[in-house]
N, C-alpha and C positions, 0 to 999 in steps of 0.2 A: 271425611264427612262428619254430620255432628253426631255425637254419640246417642243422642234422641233418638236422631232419624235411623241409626245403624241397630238401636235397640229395637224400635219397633218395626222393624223389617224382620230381625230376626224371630220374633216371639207371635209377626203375623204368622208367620210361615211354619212354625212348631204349631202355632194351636191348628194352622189347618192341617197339619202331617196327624196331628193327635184327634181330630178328631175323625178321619178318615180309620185311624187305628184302632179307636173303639168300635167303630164298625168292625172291623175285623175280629178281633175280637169276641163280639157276639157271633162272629159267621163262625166263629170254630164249633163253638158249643151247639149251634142251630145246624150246621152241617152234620156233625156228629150225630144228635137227635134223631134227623131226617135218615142217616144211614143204619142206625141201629137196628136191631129186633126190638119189637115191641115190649118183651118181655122186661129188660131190663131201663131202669129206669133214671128219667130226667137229672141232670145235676147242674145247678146253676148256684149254688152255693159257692163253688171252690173260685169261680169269674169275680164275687166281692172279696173273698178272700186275698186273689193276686192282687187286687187294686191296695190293700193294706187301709180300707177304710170300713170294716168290718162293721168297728165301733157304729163310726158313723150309718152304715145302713141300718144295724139293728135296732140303732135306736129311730128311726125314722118311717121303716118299713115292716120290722120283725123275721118272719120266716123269708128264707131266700124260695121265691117265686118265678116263676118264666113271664111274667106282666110286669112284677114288681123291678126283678134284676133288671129286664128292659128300659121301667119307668127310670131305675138312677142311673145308670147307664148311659142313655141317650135322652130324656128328656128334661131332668130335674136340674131346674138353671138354681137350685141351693145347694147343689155341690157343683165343686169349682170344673171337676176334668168329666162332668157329662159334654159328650157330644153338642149338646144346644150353649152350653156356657161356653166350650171353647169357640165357636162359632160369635160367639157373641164378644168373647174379647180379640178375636182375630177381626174383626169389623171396627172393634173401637181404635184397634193398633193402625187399621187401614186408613180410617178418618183421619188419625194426626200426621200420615204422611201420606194425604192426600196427594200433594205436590209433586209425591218423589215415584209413584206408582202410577201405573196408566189409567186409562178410565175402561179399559178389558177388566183389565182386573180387579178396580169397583165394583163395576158391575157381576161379574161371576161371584164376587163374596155376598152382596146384595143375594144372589140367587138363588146361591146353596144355602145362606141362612134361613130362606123362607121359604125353600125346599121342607127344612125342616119343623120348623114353626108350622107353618101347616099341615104335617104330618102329624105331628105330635097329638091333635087332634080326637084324631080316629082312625090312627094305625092297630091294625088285628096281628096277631100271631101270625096266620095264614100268608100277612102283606110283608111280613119281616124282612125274607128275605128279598125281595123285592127294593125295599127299601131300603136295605145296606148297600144294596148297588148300585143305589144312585147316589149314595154319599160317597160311596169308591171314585163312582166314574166324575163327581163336582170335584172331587180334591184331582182327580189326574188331571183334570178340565184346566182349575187353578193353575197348576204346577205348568201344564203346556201353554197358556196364558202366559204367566211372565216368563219364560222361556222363551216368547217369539213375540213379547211388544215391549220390553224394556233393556237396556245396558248392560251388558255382562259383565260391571264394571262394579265398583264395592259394594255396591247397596244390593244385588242382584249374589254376590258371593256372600253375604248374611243371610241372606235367604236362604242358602243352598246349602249354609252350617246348620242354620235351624231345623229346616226340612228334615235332615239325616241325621241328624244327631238325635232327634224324636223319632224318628224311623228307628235306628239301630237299638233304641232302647225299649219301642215297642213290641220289636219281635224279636226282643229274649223274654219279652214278658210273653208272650203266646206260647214261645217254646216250652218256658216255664210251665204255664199252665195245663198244657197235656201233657210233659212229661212228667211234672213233680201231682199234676191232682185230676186228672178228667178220665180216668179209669173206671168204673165200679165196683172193680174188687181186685187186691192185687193177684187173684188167679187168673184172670183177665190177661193180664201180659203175657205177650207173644201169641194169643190167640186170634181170629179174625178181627173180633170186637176192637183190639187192639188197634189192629191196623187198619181196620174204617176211622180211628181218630187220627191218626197221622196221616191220611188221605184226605179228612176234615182239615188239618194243618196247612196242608201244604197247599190244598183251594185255597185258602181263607187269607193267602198272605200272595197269592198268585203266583206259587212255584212250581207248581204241580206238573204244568207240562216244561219248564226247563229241566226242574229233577229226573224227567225220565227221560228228556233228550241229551242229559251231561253222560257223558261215558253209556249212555245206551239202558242207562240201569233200570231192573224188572223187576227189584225185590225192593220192598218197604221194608226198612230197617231203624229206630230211629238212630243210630249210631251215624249212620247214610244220610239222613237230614238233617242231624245237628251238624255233620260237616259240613253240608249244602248253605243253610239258614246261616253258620257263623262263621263259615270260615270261606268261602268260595271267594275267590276278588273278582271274577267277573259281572253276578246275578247283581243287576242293579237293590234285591232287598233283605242280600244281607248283610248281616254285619258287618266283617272286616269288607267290605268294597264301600258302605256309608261312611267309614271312618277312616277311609284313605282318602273319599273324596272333603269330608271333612278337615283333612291337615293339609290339602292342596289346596283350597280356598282360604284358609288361615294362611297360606305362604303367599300366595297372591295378593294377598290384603296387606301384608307385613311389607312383603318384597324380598323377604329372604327365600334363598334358593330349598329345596328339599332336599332334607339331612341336616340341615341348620335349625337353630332355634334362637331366636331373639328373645321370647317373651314366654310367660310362663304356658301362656295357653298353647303354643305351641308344640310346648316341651310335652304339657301332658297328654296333649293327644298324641304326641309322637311315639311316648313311651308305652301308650295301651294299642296304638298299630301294631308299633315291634312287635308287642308279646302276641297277639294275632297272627304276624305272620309267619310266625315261627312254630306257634303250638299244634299239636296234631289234638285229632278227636277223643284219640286213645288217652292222651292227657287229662283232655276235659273232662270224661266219665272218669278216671282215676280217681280225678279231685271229687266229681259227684256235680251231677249236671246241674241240680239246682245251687248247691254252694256256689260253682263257679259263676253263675247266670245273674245268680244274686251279689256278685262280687263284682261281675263287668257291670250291672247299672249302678254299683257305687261308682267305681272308676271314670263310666260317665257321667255321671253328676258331679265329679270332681272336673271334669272338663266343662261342663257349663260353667261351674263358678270361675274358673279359672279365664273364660270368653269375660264375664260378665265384669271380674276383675280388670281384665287387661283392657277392655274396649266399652263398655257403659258408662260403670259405675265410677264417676268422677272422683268419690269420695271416698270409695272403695271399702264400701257398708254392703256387707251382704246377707240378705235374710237366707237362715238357716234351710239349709236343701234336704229336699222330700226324699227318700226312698225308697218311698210309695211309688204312686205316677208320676214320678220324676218331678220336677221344679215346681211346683203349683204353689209355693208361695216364695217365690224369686222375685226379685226389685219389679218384674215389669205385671205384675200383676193388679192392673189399672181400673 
C-alpha cells in the first residue's frame, strides 16, 4: 500500500488512542481528588510536569490550576497533544484517506470531535468527569468501528500499531505519574491516602476490576500494579500485551514469521518485547520505577522512528522525537 495511506492510518489511530489517554489522565488526578479527605489538598501541577511542557504552560497560563490544567490539557488547540488538537489532526489524517476507511468511521471521528468542540464551551468541574467518559467511551466506539467495517488487511494492521504503541506509552506515563509525583508528602506512602491513588490508577486506565480478578488479589500494592499495568500479556492495557500485539502486526505486514526480523522496525520492537518478557517487577523497582518508565518511552520512540523509517518516510528524513508526549513533532504532523 502507498506509504501516505499507511502513514495516515497509522497517526489516525495514535492521535485517537492519545486523545482518549489524556482523558485518562485527568481521570487519575480527578479520581484521586474525589477519594481524598478534604484536608489535604489539590495537586495538578505534577499532570504539566509529566507532559514535559512545563515551559510551555507556564508561560501561557502561570500557576498550575484545576480550570487551567484542564483548559491545556483538553481544550487549548495551541498546544499540539491537547485532546481537541489530537482530535483535530486525527480528522485531517481521516480526510486524506477518505477512500481507504469506511464511512462508520467518518462519521464516529466527525462525532467525537464535536463531542468535544461543544463541550469545550461550558464544561464545569462538577461535569468533568462526566465528560472524560464520553471521550473513553467515543475512542472504544472508534476502535470497535473499524474493527467490524473495514479489512483486517494492512491498512487495518497500521492502525492497530498506532493505536498500541500510543496506548503502551500512555500508561507508563500514568504509572509514572502516581508513582514518581501524585503523593502529598512522602509520609503519605503506604498510608490509605496512598492507596486511594492507586485505586484512582487503576479506574482511570480500566483495570481495576481485572487487578482484583487476576489471582484473586485483595491487597493494593504498587509493586502488584506495576506488574499488572507492564508486565501482564493478557490485560488488553498493558504494556507488554500492546507491544506483543505491536510486533505481530509488524510481521503480518512484512510476512516474516515471529522470531525473525527483516527490518529494522521489527528488530526494535522485538528487542524491547524480549526484555519484557523476561524482566520481573523486582527488577523494575531495582532499577527505580521511574528511570525505568522513562527509559521504556525512549525505547518506544525509538520504535516509532524505526515504523516511520522502514514504512513512511520515503526519504528517510526524520524529525527529531519528543520524550515528552511521545512524537508530536514526527514527519506526520500535518
Amino acid at each position: 500500500m502507498l506509504s501516505r495511506v499507511a502513514d495516515s492510518i497509522y497517526w489516525l489511530n495514535r492521535y485517537i488512542e492519545r486523545a482518549e489517554n489524556v482523558a485518562r489522565f485527568l481521570a487519575v488526578n480527578l479520581n484521586l481528588i474525589l477519594d481524598l479527605p478534604t484536608r489535604v489538598q489539590q495537586q495538578w501541577q505534577p499532570l504539566v510536569t509529566t507532559t514535559g511542557d512545563r515551559a510551555f504552560f507556564k508561560e501561557h497560563y502561570g500557576e498550575a490550576t484545576a480550570e487551567k490544567v484542564i483548559q491545556f490539557l483538553a481544550f487549548d488547540r495551541s498546544y499540539p497533544n491537547s485532546l481537541i488538537s489530537c482530535l483535530q489532526k486525527a480528522r485531517e489524517n481521516a480526510r486524506s484517506v477518505r477512500e481507504i476507511i469506511s464511512t462508520e468511521m467518518w462519521q464516529q471521528i466527525n462525532t467525537f470531535y464535536l463531542l468535544v468542540t461543544n463541550t469545550a464551551e461550558d464544561l464545569t468541574l462538577a461535569d468533568l468527569n462526566s465528560f472524560l467518559e464520553d471521550v473513553r467511551q467515543a475512542s472504544h466506539l472508534f476502535a470497535g468501528i473499524m474493527d467490524a467495517t473495514i479489512s483486517h488487511n494492512e491498512s487495518w494492521h497500521f492502525g492497530q500499531i498506532g493505536r498500541l504503541l500510543e496506548r503502551a506509552d500512555k500508561i507508563s506515563r500514568i504509572v509514572d505519574v502516581k508513582y514518581f509525583m501524585l503523593l502529598p508528602s512522602v509520609e503519605d506512602v503506604g498510608t490509605p491516602v496512598d492507596e486511594l491513588g492507586w485505586i484512582a490508577l487503576l479506574k482511570s486506565t480500566s483495570a481495576y476490576e481485572m487487578y482484583r480478578k487476576r489471582s484473586k488479589r485483595h491487597l493494593i500494592t504498587p509493586a502488584e500494579i506495576a506488574d499488572f499495568l507492564i508486565l501482564d500479556p493478557d490485560f488488553p492495557r498493558s504494556i507488554r500485551f500492546c507491544l506483543m500485539q505491536v510486533e505481530r502486526s509488524l510481521h503480518l505486514i512484512s510476512g516474516s514469521p515471529l522470531g525473525s526480523w527483516c527490518n529494522p522496525a521489527e528488530r526494535s520492537i522485538g528487542r524491547l518485547r524480549s526484555e519484557l518478557e523476561y524482566l520481573t517487577v523486582e527488577e523494575i523497582i531495582a532499577e527505580g520505577m521511574h528511570q525505568f518508565l522513562d527509559r521504556l518511552q525512549q525505547q518506544m520512540n525509538q520504535v516509532d522512528q524505526e515504523i516511520s523509517k522502514t514504512f513512511f518516510d520515503l526519504r528517510s528524513t526524520i524529525a527529531p522525537s519528543s520524550t515528552q508526549w511521545q512524537a508530536s513533532s514526527m514527519s506526520n504532523q500535518k
